[in-house]
N, C-alpha and C positions, 0 to 999 in steps of 0.2 A: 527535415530528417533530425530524429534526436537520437544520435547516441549515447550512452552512458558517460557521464560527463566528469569524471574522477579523474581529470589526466594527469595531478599529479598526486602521489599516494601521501596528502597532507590533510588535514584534517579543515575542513570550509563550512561557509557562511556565508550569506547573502551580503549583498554592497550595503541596501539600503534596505529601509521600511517599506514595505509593501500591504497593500489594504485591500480586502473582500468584500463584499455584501451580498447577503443574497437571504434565502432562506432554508429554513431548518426541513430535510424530505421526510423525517414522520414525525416530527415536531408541528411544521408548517409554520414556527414563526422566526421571525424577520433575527437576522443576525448579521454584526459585523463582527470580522472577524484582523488581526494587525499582524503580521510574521515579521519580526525582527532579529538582527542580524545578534549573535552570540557568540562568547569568546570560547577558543577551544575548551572542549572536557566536558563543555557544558550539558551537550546534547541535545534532546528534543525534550521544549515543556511546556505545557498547556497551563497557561492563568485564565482565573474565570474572574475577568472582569466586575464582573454584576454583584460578586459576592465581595464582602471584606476579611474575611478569615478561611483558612482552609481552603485557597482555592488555586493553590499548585497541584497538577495533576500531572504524573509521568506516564507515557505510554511507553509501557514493560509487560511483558507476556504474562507476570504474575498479579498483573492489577485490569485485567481485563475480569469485567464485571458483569457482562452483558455479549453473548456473539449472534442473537437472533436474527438475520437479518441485514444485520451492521456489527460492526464494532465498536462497542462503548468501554472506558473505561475510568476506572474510578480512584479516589484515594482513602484512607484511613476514614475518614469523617462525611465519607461517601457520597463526596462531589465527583461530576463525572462529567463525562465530555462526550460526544457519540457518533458514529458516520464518521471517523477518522480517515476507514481506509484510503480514501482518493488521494487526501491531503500525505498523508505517510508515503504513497506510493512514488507522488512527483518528488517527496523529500529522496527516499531510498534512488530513483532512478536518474536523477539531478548530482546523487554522490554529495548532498547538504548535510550534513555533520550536526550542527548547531546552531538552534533558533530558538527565539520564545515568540510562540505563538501566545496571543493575548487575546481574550473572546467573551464578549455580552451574551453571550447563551450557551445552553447545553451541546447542540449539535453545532457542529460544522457547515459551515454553507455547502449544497448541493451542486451550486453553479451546474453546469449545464448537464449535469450528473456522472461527467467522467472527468481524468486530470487533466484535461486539456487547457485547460485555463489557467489553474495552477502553475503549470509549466510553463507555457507561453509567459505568463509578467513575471516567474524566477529569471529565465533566460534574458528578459529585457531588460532586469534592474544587473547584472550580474552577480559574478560570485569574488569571494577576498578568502584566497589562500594563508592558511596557518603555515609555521614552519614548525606545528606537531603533528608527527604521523598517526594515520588510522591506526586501528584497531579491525581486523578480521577474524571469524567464525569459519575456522573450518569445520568439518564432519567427518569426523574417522569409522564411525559405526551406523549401520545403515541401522533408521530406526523408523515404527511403520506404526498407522491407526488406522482400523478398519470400524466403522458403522454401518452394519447391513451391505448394501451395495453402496456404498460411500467410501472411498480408500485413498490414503495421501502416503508417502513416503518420502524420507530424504536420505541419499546416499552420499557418496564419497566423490569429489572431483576437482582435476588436477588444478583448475586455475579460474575458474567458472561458476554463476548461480544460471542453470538451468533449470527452464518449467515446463513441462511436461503434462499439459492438462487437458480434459475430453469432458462435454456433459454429454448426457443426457437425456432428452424431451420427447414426451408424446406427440406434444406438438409438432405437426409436422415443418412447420414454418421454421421451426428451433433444429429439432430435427437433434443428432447427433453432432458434437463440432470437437475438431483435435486441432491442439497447435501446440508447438513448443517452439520456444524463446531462449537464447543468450543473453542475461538481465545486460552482463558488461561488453557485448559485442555489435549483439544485434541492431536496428532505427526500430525503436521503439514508440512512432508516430500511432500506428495502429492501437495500439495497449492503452497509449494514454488518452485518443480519442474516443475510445470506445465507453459505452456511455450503459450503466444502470439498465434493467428491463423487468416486466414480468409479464404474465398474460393477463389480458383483459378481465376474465372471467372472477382472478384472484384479486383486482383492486379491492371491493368493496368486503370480502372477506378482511385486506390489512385492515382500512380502514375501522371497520368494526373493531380491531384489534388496539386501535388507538394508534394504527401508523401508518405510511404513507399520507400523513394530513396536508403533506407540502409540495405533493408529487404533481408532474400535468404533464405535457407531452414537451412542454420543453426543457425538463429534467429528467426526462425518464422512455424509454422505446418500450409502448405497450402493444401487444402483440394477440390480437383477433383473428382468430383460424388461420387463413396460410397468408399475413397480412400483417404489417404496422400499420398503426393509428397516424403515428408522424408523417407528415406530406415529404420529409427529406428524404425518408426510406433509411434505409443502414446504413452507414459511412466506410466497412469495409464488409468482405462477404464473410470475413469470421467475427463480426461485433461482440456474436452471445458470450463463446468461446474467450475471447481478448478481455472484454471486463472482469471474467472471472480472473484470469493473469495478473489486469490490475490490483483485484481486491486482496491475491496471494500476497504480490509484493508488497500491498501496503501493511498487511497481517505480517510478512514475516520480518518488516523492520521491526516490532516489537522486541526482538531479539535485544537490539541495541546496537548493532554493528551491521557490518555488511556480510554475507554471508556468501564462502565456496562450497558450495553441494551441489547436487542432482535432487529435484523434486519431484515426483510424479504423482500426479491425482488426476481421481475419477471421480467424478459430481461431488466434487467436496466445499468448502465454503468456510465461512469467517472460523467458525469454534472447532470444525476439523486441525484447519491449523495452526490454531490456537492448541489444541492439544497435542500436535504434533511437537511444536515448539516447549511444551512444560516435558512431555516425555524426554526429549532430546537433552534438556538441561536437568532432569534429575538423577544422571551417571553421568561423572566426569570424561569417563571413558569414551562417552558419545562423540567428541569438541574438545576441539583447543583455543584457544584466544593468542592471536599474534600481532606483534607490529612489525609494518613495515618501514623502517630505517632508511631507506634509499631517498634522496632527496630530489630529483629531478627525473622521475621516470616518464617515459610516453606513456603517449594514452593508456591509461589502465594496464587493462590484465593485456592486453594484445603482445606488451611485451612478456610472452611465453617462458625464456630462457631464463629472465631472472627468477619469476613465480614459480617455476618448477624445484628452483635451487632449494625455494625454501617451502615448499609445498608437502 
C-alpha cells in the first residue's frame, strides 16, 4: 500500500543516492540515470551529465518544450530532458521536495514504463525530514481548457488534490475508463503500477515518427483488437484509465509545489495540462502560495481541522 507519504508538513529528501538504468522509450538508448538527496529550497533539478555547459535543466511549467506524447523539458540554451512524467509522479506522490537528479541522456529511463520502480527503491533507501516547511498551491478560481472533445479543469478544495479523469477509445478493449483518486489520502499502488500503452496498429506509425524506438512489451501494454500483447495481461482492471492519473500527477508537479484543488479531465494528456497549469498561473487571482508552519502534524492532510483553519 502506498499512501501519500508527507506525514509531516516539512520540506524532504531522500537518505541516500539512488541509481537507474535502463533505456530511453522513443529515444531507445541506453541511459543511467543518479537521484540525490538535496538540501531544502532546492527542489527538483535535472543535470545532464553528458554535457559540460548549460546542463541544469528545471522542470517548471514554463520550460516545458515539448508535450507530444511525453513531457520534455528544456532550458535557455535548449538542453532538455524528456519522459519525465513517471519520475515527477513518484517524486509528487512520495511528498520528495528536493533532489538532483543527474542523467547521461536526454530521456529518462522508462523502467518498466510506470512508477513502480521509482517508488519501490524511494521507499527502500528512505526519506530525511527538513525542519523547513512546504510550500502549497491552493486554487481559488476554477480555471478550465477545452480542445475539441479534450477538456481538463481545476477547482477549488478544502484540503485535497483530487483527479477526476475518463478516456475514451474506440477500441473496445480500452473502451471507456473513469476513476478518481485522493493524491493525499488514497493507496495509490494502482496509479503507480500502472504502466504506459497504445494500440498495436499505432506502433509503427510512432516509430516512423522517430519515437517509441525503446519501447517492447516489457515497457509498454500494447493492445491488438479486444487483447494485450503482454503474456501478464493488465495489472489492475482500470490500467488505461490509472496511467493517465499517473502522467497528470507527474505534469502537475511542474507547478513546483504541492497542490489543493479539484481536477477533472476527459481524454486529456501531457500539454492539456501543461496548459491548464500556464492559464492557472497567469492571474494571481487564480492561487495562492502558503506555508505551513505547524511542526509535527499527522499524516498529511488527514489532519482536516487544522487545514481547514487555514484553507
Amino acid at each position: 500500500m502506498y499512501l501519500y507519504c508527507m506525514s509531516i508538513l516539512n520540506q524532504k529528501t531522500i537518505k541516500q543516492i539512488v541509481k537507474f538504468k535502463g533505456i530511453g522509450l522513443h529515444s531507445g538508448k541506453k541511459v543511467s540515470m543518479t537521484v540525490m538527496p538535496s538540501k531544502p529550497n532546492t527542489g527538483i533539478i535535472f543535470k545532464r551529465i553528458d554535457l559540460k555547459n548549460n546542463n541544469i535543466v528545471i522542470p517548471n511549467v514554463y520550460n516545458v518544450s515539448n508535450a507530444t506524447l511525453c513531457t520534455t523539458i528544456s532550458n535557455e540554451s535548449g538542453t532538455a530532458v524528456s519522459t519525465i512524467e513517471h519520475l515527477m509522479a513518484a517524486l509528487y506522490g512520495l511528498g520528495i521536495d528536493n533532489v538532483v537528479i543527474e542523467i547521461d541522456s536526454q530521456e529518462v529511463p522508462i523502467m518498466d514504463g510506470s512508477a513502480k520502480i521509482f517508488v519501490e527503491k524511494f521507499l527502500e533507501i528512505g526519506f530525511e525530514l527538513s525542519q523547513i516547511p512546504i510550500k502549497l498551491i491552493k486554487i481559488i478560481n476554477k480555471v478550465s481548457v477545452q480542445d475539441g472533445s479534450k477538456y481538463i479543469s481545476i477547482d477549488k478544495s478544502n484540503v485535497s488534490l483530487d483527479i477526476d479523469f475518463e478516456i475514451k477509445y474506440s477500441n473496445s478493449f480500452i473502451g471507456n475508463q473513469k476513476n478518481k483518486i485522493n493524491v493525499y489520502e488514497n493507496d495509490l499502488s494502482d496509479v503507480y503500477n500502472s504502466r504506459t500503452f497504445c494500440l498495436y496498429e499505432d506502433v509503427e506509425k510512432l516509430r516512423a515518427m522517430g519515437l517509441a524506438k525503446g519501447g517492447n512489451l516489457d515497457n509498454a501494454i500494447v493492445v491488438k483488437d479486444n487483447e494485450t500483447l503482454n503474456r501478464e495481461g493488465l495489472r489492475n482492471k482500470l490500467e488505461f484509465v490509472n496511467h493517465k492519473i499517473l502522467d497528470c500527477m507527474g505534469d502537475l508537479y511542474l507547478s513546483g509545489h504541492k497542490i489543493i484543488g479539484s481536477i477533472k479531465c476527459s481524454q486529456g494528456g501531457h500539454s492539456l495540462t501543461n496548459q491548464l497549469l500556464r492559464k492557472v498561473f497567469i492571474d494571481k487571482n487564480n492561487y495562492t502560495i502558503f506555508e505551513i508552519k505547524e511542526k509535527s502534524l499527522p499524516h498529511t492532510y488527514i489532519n482536516k481541522s487544522i487545514l481547514k483553519s487555514i484553507a
